[in-house]
C-alpha positions in Angstrom: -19.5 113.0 126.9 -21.9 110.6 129.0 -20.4 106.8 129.7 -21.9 104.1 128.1 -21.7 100.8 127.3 -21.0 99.4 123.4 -21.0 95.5 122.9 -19.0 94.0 120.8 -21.8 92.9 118.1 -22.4 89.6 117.4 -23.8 90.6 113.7 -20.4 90.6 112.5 -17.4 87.9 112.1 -15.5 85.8 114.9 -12.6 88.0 113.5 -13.9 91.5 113.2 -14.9 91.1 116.7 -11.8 90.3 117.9 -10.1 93.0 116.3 -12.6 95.2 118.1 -11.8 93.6 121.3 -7.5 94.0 120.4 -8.3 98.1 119.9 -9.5 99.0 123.7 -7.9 98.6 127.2 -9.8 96.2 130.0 -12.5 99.2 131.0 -13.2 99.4 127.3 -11.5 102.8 126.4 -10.4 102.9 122.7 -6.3 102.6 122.9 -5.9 105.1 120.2 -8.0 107.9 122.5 -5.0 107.8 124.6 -2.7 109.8 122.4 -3.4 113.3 121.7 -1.8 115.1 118.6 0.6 117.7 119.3 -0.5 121.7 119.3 -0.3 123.2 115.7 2.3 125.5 116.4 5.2 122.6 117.6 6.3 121.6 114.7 9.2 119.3 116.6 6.6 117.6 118.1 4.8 116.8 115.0 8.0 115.4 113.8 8.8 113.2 116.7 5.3 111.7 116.4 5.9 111.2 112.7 9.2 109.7 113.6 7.4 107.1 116.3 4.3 106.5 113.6 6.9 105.7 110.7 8.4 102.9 113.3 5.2 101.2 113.7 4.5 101.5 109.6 8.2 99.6 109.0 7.1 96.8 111.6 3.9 96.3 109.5 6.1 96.5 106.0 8.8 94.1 107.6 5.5 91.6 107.5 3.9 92.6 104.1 6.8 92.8 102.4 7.8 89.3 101.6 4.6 88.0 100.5 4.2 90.8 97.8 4.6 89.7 94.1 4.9 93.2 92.0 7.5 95.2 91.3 8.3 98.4 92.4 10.6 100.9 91.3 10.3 105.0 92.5 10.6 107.6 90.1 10.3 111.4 91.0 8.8 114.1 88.5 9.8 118.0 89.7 9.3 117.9 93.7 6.7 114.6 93.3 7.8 111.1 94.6 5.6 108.0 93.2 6.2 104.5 93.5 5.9 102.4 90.6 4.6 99.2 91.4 3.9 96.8 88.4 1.9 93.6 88.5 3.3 90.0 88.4 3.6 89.3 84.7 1.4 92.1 83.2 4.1 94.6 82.3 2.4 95.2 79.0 -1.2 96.6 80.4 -2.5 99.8 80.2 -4.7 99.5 83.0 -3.5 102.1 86.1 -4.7 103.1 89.4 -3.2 105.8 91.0 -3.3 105.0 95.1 -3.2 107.8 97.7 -2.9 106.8 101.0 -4.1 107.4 104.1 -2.7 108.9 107.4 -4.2 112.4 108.6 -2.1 114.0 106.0 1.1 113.4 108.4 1.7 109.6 108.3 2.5 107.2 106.2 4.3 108.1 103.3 7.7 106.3 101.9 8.1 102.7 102.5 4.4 102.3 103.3 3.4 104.2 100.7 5.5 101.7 98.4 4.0 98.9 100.2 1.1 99.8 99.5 1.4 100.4 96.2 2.8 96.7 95.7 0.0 95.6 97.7 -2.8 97.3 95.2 -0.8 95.8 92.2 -1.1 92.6 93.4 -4.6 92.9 93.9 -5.8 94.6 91.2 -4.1 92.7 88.7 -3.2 96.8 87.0 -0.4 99.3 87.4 -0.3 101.0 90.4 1.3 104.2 91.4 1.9 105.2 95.1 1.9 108.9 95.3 4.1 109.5 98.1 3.1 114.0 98.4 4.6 116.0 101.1 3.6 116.7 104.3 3.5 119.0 106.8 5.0 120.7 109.0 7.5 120.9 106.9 5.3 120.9 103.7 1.9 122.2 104.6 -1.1 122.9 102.1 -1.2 123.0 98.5 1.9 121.0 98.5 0.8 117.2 98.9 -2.2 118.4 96.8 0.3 120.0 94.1 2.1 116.0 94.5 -1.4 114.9 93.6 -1.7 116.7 90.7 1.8 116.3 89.4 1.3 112.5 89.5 -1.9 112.5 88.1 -0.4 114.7 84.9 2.6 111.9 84.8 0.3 109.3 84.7 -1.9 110.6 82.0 1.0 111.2 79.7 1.9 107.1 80.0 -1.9 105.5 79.9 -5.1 106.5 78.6 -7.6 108.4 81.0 -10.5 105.9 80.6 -7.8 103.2 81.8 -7.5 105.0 84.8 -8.8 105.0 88.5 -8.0 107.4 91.4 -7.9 105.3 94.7 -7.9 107.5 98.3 -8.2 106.2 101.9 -9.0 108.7 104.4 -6.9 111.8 103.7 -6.2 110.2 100.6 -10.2 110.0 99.9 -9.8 113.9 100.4 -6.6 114.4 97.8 -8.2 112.0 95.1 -11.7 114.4 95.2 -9.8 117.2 95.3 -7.4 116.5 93.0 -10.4 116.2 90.4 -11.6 119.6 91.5 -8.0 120.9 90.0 -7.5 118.7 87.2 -10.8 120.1 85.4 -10.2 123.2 86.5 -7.4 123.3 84.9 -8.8 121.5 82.0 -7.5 117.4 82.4 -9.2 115.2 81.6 -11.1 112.9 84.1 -10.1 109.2 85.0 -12.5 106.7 84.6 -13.6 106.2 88.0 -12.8 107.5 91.5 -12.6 104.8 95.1 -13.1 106.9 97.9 -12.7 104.6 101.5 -13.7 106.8 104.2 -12.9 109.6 103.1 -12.0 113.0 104.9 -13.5 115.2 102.5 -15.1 117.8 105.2 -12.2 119.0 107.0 -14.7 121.6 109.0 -15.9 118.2 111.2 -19.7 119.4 110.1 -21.0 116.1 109.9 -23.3 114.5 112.6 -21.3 111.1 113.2 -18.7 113.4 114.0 -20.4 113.4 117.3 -21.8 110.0 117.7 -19.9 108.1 116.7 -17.1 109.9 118.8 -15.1 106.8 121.0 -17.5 104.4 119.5 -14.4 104.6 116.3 -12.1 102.5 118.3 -10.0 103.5 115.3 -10.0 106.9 115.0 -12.0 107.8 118.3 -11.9 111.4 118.4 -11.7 114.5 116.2 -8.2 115.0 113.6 -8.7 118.8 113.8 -5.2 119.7 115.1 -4.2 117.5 112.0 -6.4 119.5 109.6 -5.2 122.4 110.6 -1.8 121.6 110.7 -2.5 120.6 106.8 -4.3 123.7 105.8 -1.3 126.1 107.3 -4.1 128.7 107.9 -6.0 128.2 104.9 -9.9 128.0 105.1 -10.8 124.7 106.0 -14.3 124.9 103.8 -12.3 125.7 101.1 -13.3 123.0 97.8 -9.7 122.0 97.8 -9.2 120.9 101.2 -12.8 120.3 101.9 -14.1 118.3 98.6 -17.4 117.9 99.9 -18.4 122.0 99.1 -17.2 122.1 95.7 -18.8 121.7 92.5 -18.8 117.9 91.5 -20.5 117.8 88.1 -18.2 116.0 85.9 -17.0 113.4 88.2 -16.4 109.6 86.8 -18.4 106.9 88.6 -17.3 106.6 92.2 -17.4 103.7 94.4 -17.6 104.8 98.8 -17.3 102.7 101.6 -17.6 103.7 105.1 -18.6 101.7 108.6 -21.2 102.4 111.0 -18.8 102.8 113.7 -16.7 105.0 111.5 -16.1 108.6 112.6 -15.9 109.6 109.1 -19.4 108.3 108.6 -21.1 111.5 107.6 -18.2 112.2 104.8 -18.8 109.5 103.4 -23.0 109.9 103.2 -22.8 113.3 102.8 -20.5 112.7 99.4 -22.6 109.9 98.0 -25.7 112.2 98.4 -23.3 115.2 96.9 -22.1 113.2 93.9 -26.0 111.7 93.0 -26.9 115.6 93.1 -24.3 116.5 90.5 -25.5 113.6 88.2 -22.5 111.0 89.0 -23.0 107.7 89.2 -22.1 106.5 92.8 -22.7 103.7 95.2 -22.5 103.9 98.6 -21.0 100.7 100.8 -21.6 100.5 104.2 -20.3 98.0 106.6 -21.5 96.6 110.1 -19.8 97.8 113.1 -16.9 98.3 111.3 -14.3 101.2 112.2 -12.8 103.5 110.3 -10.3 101.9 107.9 -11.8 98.4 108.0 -10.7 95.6 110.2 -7.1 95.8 109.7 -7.2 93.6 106.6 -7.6 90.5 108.0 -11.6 89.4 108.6 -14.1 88.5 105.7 -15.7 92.0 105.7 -12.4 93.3 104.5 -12.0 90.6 102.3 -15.7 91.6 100.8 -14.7 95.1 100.4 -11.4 94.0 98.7 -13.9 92.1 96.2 -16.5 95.2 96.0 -13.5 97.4 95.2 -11.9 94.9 92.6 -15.4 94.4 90.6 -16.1 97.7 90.6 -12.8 98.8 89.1 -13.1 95.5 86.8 -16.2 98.0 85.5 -14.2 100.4 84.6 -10.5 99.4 83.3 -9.9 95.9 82.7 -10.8 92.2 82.8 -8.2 91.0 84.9 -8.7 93.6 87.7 -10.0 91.7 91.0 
């Protein structure tokens, strides 16, 4: 693609600009554009990158770790691993949010997924369970989606579906839709509400920020299509199951989408708001200024506004003390 210049925008915080400025080398090339995923038929490779990614995630949990204040303990229901994570003196609420993280479908699972969990509980002031579904290459599609549903089913049988919300970041965003498209298929009930930030629901890359906002994501710079199709294991990536976005969402709860407009998975996130209003769900679209995908790594006031969107918006939905 042609050069050109982007400032670092002076409509946003002190701190969200900094983080932009942290993400790129000295000639302004995104740092993450420098690593390039491994072919889809080198499964070793995947798993040495998965190795060097899981590394970086126990640096981050080493930090997180000791300021969290819930409880965790991991339970694991036929082949599906979820973290338990229960709030600082609420062990009698009924209020749950299952939390599927992000991470191409390759990265982040077990003590990040925990962490994170922990992290949401705290938070939210509610339940939270981490699913921690398999990946590939060892585990390739429909098993994390299988996980998804598994957990979901485990949950329902210990709180009451209009106590509960499905959270999904990213590749999480994609399980959490999905994982409605199978539970009323096969005739669950649905949660109260769905949170959807940035999600990857369109696994074909259709979508036009795709393209322009390609290296302007100084997050997620370019295309995760070697990662998609490692997930899919040769399935068809339009598919409702592995790209949300095509199926049929009538019947979904109320959902709540954020996305950036730096944020490579910009169009998902449009193209599913305008998807969901279609099917008659109430949904509400949150965009953010400059930001990248994922947010500013937790730490600016935009992310700290999100935190508060997300938390009143749940508060809507399962329980006064959320937020």
């Amino acid at each position: 693609m042609a050069a050109k210049t982007l400032p670092f925008p002076t409509s946003i915080s002190d701190e969200a600009q900094a983080v932009l400025r942290s993400l790129v080398n000295d000639d302004g090339v995104p740092v993450n554009s420098l690593y390039v995923m491994p072919s889809v038929d080198d499964p070793g490779a995947w798993r040495t990158v998965q190795a060097a990614v899981r590394r970086n995630y126990e640096t981050k949990a080493d930090m997180i770790e000791p300021t969290l204040r819930s409880t965790a303990t991991t339970v694991v229901v036929d082949k599906t691993t979820v973290h338990c994570a229960t709030p600082e003196g609420l062990e009698a609420s009924g209020d749950a949010v299952i939390d599927l993280h992000g991470g191409a479908f390759t990265f982040g699972g077990g003590r990040a997924c925990r962490v994170s969990a922990q992290s949401h509980a705290d938070r939210l002031s509610a339940f939270c369970y981490g699913v921690d579904y398999r990946m590939p290459p060892d585990h390739p599609y429909p098993a994390a989606l299988d996980d998804c549903l598994e957990a979901y089913s485990y949950v329902l049988r210990r709180h009451d579906p209009s106590k509960i919300v499905i959270l999904g970041r990213s590749a999480g965003g994609n399980l959490a839709a999905a994982t409605l498209l199978r539970a009323r298929d096969e005739k669950l009930p649905m949660p109260a509400a769905l949170v959807l930030l940035s999600p990857e629901v369109d696994l074909t890359e259709s979508g036009d920020s795709f393209e322009q906002n390609r290296m302007s994501d100084v997050v997620l710079p370019g295309s995760l299509m070697s990662n998609n199709r490692l997930y899919a294991g040769g399935a068809d990536l339009a598919h409702p199951y592995l790209s949300p976005l095509f199926g049929d969402l009538s019947g979904f709860p109320p959902t709540f989408l954020q996305s950036g407009t730096r944020d490579l998975f910009l169009s998902n996130t449009v193209r599913m708001h305008r998807a969901l209003r279609a099917a008659g769900t109430p949904a509400e679209l949150h965009v953010f200024e400059a930001m990248p995908h994922g947010g500013f790594m937790g730490q600016t006031p935009e992310d700290e506004e999100l935190f508060r969107e997300v938390g009143a918006f749940i508060r809507r939905f399962i329980g006064e003390t959320v937020g």
